[in-house]
C-alpha positions as CSV (number, residue, x, y, z in Angstrom):
1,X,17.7,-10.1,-20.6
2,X,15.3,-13.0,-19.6
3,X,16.0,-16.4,-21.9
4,X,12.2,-16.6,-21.0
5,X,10.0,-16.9,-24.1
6,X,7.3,-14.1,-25.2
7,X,4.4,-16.5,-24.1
8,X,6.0,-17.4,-20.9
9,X,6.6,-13.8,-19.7
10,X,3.2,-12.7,-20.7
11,X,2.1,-15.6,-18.6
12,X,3.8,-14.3,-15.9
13,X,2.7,-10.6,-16.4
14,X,-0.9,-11.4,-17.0
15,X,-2.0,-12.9,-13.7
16,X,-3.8,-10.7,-12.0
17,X,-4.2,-8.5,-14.2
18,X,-7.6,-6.2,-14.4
19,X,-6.9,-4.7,-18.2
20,X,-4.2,-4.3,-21.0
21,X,-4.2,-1.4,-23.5
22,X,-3.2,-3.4,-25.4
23,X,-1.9,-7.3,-24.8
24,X,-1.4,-7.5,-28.7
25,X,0.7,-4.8,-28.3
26,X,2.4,-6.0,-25.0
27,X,3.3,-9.1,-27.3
28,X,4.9,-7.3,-30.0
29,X,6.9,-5.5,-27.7
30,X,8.1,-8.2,-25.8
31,X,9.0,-10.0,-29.2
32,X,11.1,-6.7,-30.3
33,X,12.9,-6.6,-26.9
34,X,14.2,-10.3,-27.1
35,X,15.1,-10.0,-31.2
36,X,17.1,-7.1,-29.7
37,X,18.3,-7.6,-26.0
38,X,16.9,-4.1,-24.9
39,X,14.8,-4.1,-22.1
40,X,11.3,-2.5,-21.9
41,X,11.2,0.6,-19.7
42,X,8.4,-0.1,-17.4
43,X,6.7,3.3,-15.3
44,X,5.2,3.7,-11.9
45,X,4.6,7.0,-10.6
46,X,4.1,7.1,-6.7
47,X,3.2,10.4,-5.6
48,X,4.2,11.3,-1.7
49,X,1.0,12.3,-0.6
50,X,1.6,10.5,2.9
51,X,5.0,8.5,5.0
52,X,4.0,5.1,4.9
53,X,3.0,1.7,1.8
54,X,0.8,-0.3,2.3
55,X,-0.1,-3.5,1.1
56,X,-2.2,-2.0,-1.5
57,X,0.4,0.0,-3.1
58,X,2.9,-3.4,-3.4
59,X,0.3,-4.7,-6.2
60,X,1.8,-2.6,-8.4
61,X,5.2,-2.9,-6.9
62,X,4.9,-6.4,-7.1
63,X,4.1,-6.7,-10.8
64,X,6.9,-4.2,-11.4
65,X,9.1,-6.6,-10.2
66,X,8.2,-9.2,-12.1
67,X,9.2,-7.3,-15.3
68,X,12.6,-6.8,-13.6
69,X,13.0,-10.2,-12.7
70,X,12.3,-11.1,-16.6
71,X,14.8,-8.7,-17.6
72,X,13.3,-5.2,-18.1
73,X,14.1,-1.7,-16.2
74,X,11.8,-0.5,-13.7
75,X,11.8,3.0,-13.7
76,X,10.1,4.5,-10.2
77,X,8.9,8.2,-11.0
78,X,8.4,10.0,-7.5
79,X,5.8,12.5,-8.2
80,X,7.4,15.2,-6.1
81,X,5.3,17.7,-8.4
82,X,2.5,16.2,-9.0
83,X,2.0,15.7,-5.3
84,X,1.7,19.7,-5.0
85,X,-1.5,18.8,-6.6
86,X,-2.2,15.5,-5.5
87,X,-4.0,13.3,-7.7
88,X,-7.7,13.8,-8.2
89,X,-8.9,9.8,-8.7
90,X,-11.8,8.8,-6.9
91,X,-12.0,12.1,-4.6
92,X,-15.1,13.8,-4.2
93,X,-13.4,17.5,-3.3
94,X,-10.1,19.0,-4.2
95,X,-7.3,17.7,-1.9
96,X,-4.8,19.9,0.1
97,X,-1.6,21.2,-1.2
98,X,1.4,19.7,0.7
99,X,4.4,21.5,1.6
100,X,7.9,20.9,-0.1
101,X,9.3,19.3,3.5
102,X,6.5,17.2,3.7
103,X,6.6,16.2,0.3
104,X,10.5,15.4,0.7
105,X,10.3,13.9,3.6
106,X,7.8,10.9,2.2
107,X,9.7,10.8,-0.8
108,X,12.5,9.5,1.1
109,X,10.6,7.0,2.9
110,X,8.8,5.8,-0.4
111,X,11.4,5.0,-1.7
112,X,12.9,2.9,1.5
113,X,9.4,1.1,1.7
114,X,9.2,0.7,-2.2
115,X,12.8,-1.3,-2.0
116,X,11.4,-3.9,0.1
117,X,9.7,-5.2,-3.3
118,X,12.1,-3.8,-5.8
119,X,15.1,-4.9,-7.1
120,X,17.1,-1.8,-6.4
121,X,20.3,-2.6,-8.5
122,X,21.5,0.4,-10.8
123,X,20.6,-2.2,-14.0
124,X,17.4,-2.9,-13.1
125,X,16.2,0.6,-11.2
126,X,16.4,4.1,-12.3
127,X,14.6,6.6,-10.0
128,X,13.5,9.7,-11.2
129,X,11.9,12.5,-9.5
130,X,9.2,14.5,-11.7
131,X,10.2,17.8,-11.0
132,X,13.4,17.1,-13.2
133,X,11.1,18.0,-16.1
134,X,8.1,19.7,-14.8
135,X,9.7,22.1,-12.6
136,X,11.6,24.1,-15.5
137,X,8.1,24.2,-17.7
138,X,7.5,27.9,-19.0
139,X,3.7,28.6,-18.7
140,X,3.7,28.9,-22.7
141,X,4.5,24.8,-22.2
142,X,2.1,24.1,-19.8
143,X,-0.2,25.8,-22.6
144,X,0.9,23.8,-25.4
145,X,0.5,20.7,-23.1
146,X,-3.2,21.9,-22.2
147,X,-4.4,22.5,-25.6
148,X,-4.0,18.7,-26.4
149,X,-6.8,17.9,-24.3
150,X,-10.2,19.2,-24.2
151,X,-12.4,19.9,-21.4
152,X,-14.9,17.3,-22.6
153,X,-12.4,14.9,-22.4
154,X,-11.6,15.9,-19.2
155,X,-15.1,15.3,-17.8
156,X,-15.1,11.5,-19.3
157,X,-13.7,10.9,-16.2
158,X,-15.9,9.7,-13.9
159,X,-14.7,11.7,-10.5
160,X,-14.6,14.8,-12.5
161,X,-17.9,14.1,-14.3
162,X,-19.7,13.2,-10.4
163,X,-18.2,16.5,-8.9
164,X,-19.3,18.9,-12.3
165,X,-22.5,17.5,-11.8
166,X,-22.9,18.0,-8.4
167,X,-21.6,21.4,-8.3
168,X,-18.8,20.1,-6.4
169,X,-15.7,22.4,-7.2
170,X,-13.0,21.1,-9.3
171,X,-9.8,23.1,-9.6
172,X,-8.3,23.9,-12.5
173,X,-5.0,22.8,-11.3
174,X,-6.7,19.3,-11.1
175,X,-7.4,18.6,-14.5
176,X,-3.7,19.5,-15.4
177,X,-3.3,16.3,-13.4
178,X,-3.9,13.9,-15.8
179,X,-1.9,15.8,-18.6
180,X,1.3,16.3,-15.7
181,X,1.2,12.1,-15.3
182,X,1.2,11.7,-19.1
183,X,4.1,14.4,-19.7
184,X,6.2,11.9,-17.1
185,X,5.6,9.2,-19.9
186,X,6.8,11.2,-22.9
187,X,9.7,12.4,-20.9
188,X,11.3,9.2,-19.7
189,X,10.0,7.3,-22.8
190,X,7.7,4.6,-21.1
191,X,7.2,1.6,-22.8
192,X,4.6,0.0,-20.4
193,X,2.6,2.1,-17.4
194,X,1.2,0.4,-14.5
195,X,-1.2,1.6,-12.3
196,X,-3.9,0.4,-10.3
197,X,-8.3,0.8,-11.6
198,X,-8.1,4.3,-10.3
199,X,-5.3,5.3,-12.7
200,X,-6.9,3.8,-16.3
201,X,-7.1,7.4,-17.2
202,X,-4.6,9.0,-16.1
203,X,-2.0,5.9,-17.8
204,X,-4.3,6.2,-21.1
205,X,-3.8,10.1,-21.5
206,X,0.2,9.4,-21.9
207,X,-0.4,6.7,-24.4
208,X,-2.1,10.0,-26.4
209,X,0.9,12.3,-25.4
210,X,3.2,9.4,-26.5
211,X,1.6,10.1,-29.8
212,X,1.6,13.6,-30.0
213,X,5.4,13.6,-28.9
214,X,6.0,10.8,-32.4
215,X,6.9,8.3,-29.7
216,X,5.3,4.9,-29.4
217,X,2.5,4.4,-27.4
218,X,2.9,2.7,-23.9
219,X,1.1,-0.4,-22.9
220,X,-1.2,0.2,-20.3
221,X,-1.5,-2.1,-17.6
222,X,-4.0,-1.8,-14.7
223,X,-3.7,-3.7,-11.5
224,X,-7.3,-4.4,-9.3
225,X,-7.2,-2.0,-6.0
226,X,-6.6,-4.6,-3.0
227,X,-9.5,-4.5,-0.4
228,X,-8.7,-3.4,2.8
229,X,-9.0,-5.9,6.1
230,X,-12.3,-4.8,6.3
231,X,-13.7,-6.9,3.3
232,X,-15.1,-3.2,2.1
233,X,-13.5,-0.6,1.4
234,X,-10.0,-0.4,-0.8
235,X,-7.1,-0.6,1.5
236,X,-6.0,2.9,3.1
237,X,-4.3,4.3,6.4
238,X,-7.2,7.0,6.9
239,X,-9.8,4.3,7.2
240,X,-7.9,1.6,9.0
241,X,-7.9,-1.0,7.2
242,X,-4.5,-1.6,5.7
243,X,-1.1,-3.7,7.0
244,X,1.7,-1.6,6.2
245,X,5.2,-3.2,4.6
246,X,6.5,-1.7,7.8
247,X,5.0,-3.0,10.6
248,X,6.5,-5.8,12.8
249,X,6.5,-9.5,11.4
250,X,4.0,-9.8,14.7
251,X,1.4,-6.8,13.7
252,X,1.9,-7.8,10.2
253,X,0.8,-11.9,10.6
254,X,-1.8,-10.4,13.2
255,X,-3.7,-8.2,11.2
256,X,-3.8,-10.7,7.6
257,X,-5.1,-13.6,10.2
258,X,-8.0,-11.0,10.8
259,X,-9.1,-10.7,6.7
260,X,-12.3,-12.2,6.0
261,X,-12.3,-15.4,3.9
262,X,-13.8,-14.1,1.0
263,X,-11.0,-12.0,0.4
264,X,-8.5,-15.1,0.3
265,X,-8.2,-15.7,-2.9
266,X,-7.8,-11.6,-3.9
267,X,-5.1,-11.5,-1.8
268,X,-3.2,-15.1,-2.3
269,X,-3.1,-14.2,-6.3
270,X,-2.1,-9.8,-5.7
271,X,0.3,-10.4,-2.9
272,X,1.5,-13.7,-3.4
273,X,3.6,-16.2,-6.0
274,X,1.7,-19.3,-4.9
275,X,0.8,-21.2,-8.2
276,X,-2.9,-20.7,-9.4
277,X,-4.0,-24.6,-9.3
278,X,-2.8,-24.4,-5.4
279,X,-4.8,-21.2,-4.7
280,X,-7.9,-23.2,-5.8
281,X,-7.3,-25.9,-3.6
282,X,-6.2,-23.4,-0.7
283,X,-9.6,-21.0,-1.2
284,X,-11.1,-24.5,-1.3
285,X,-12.7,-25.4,2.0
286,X,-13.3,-28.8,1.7
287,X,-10.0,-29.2,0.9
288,X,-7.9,-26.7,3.2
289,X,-9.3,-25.7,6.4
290,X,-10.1,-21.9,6.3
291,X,-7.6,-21.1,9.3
292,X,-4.9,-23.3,7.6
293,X,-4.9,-21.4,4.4
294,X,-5.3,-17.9,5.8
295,X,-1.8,-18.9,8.0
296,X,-0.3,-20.2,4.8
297,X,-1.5,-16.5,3.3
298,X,0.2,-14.4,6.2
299,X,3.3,-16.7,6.5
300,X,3.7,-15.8,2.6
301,X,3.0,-11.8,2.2
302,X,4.9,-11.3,5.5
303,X,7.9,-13.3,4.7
304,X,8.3,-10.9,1.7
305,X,9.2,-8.6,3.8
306,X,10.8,-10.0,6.9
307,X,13.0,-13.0,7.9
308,X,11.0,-16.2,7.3
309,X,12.2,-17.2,10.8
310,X,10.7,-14.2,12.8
311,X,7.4,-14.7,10.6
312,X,7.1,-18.6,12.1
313,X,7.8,-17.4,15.7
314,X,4.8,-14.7,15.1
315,X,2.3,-17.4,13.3
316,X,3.5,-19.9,16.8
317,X,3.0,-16.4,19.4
318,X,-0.3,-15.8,17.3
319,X,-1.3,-19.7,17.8
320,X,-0.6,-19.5,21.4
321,X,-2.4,-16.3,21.9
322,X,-5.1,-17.1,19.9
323,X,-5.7,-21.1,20.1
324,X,-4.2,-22.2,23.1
325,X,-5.5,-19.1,25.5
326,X,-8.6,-20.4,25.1
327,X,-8.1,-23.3,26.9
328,X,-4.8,-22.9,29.0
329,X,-6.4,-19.5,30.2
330,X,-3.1,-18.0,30.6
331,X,-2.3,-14.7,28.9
332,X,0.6,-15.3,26.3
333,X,2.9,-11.6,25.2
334,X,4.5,-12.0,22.3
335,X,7.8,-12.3,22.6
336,X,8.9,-8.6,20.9
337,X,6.6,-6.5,22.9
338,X,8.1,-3.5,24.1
339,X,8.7,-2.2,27.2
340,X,7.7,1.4,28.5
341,X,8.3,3.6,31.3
342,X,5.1,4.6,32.6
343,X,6.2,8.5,33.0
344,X,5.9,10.4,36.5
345,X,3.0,12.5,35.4
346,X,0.7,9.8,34.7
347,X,0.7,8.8,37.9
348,X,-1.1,9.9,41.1
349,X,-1.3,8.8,44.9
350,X,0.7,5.6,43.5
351,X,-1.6,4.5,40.5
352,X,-1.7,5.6,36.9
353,X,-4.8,7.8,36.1
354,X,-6.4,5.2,33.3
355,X,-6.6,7.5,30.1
356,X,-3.3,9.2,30.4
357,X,-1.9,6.0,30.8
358,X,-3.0,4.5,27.4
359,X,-2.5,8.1,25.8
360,X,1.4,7.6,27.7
361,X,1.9,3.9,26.1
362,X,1.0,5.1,22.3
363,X,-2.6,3.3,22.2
364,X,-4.4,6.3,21.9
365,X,-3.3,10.2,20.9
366,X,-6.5,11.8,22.8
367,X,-7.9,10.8,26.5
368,X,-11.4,10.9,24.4
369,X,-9.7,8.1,22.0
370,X,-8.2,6.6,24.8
371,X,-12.1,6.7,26.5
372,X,-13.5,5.4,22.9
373,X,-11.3,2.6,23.1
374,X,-12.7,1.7,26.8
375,X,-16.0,1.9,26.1
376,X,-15.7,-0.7,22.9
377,X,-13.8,-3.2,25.2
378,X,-10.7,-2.7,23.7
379,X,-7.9,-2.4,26.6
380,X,-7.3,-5.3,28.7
381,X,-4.8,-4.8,31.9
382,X,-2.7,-8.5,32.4
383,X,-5.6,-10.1,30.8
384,X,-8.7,-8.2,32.5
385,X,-11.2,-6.1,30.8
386,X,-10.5,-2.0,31.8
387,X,-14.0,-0.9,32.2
388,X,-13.4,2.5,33.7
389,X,-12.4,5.4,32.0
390,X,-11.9,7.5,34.9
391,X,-10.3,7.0,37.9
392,X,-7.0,5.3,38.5
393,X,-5.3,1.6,37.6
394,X,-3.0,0.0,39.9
395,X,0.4,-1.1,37.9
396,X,3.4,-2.3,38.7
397,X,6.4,-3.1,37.0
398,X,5.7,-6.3,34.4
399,X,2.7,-5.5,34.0
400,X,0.6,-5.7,30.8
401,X,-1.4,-3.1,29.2
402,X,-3.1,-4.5,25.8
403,X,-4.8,-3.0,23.0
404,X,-7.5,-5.4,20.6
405,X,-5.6,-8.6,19.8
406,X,-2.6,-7.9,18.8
407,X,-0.8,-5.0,20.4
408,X,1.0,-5.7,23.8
409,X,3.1,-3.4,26.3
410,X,5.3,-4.6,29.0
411,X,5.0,-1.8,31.5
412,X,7.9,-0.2,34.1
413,X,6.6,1.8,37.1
């Protein structure tokens, strides 16, 4: 166990934090975990809806590991169930059922991705897929676990409540949702749940099932939902605006030099360790330069999850791309970008026919994408603008085809 004190783990725990249900009761547990040297049990539930984490998902992950580092037991539920259903929060129409091989297959990667923040020792880690106790349910105990919330309750929720009044469809496998989540707390005895803003009722309904079961009540602790790179919208794959845990140390640095400023200071206190009074002066323009602070940001998350080393040669290939370009007019490739053969059927008479080519080098997955990307300037051959989405490009071995800012290919003919 930690030989920190109750007030300086809850200082610890606290940063960040959106709400605690409740932080009187986080303190008495803490206080009845040092008097005993037991560690709290501390719940996630990450369903495998999709392959890859994000950024947004390490929130949680991160403040998870901050409980291990004081001492307690993360324990990771991988909603391999639940995700037959998927979870309901913030949709506006019931989402579609995954397949077992699906649902295995990101299980396995989740769990890869989530080790990147976690400390994955056997004392500090214990893994448990949902199914272990769902599966085996009789439909008499999916009964009894129904009848212990009612459908009024149900529609306190404000996604349900939005969708029953708009005569949007909800399923009645949906609402078991809620009451499957909270049976994972009962079952591994949870002593704190974290979750990001979308999950406050889901967490709150196993604090009620805790009750009903004579077990003590987690602590529920929500996490804020990290914007995405777009300023906007939360952070998520479908919309584009995410950096996944991952992606090279080059993407990675790339993409977080792109975040508006605004977001700075959201993201320096979610994704980083960088005390509070330096996180003033760092969101603080008149006394950090913008561009400085936002390099100190992306030198921080990304060295989390790659060699600090390769993160500084990224920041000095995004400097020279991005700063010195500008006046050297030379076209700088970073130095990891890969190299591809451009295959025999992309090219005719000698030159590569222009869509297939950027379909060929992983750019686009469509010729119309590849044709969307032309017509919003965003493909650049050794430096020059593509303009022409039909026709032909002459290549030759060395040289290279580029997508936006930040993604290079050297090319083989």
């Amino acid at each position: 166990m930690s030989f920190a004190t109750v007030e300086e783990q809850l200082r610890v725990l606290t940063r960040g934090v959106e709400r605690i249900d409740t932080l009187d009761e986080l303190r008495q547990k803490l206080q009845r975990s040092r008097q005993t040297n037991t560690p709290l049990r501390i719940k996630l539930g990450l369903d495998p809806t999709a392959p890859d984490i994000h950024l947004g998902h390490t929130v949680v992950l991160r403040k998870m590991r901050q409980f291990q580092d004081l001492g307690h037991k993360a324990v990771l539920i991988i909603g391999d169930y639940t995700a037959k259903i998927g979870d309901p929060s913030g949709r506006s129409k019931t989402r579609p059922v995954l397949d077992d091989k699906a649902i295995e297959a990101n299980a396995k990667t989740y769990f890869e991705q989530a080790g990147k923040v976690l400390d994955t020792s056997p004392d500090r880690l214990e893994v448990r897929p949902n199914s272990e106790w769902l599966a085996g349910m009789t439909f008499a105990d999916v009964l009894k676990l129904a009848g212990q919330m009612t459908v009024g309750q149900m529609l306190k929720r404000e996604d349900f409540r939005k969708r029953f009044e708009a005569e949007i469809p909800i399923g009645v496998h949906e609402l078991l949702y809620p009451l499957m989540q909270g049976w994972d707390s009962v079952c591994i005895q949870s002593d704190v749940e974290l979750g990001g803003t979308d999950q406050t009722f889901n967490n709150l309904v196993g604090r009620d099932l805790q009750r009903g079961a004579g077990q003590e009540a987690q602590v529920v602790m929500v996490m804020p939902i990290l914007v995405g790179l777009d300023g906007v919208e939360k952070m998520s794959k479908s919309l584009g605006n995410y950096v996944g845990v991952s992606e090279s140390p080059h993407d990675m640095f790339g993409k977080l030099m792109s975040l508006p400023d605004g977001c700075m200071a959201n993201y320096l206190t979610l994704l980083t360790s960088i005390p509070d009074g330096e996180i003033r002066d760092l969101t603080d323009a008149s006394k950090t330069h913008p561009m400085e602070a936002k390099k100190r940001l992306a030198v921080e998350v990304a060295s989390a999850f790659h060699d600090r080393k390769l993160v500084q040669q990224a920041r000095a290939e995004w400097e020279q791309i991005h700063q010195k370009k500008a006046s050297t007019g030379d076209l700088v490739v970073p130095a990891d970008t890969p190299t591809i053969r451009v295959p025999d059927a992309v090219m005719q008479d000698g030159r590569a026919m222009t869509l297939k080519l950027i379909v060929a080098c992983g750019f686009a997955a469509t010729n119309s994408e590849a044709r969307r990307l032309i017509e919003e300037k965003g493909i650049r051959l050794n430096g020059e603008l593509v303009e022409e989405a039909t026709g032909t490009l002459a290549v030759k071995t060395g040289d290279i085809l580029q997508r936006g800012k930040r993604k290079f290919v050297r090319l083989t003919v």
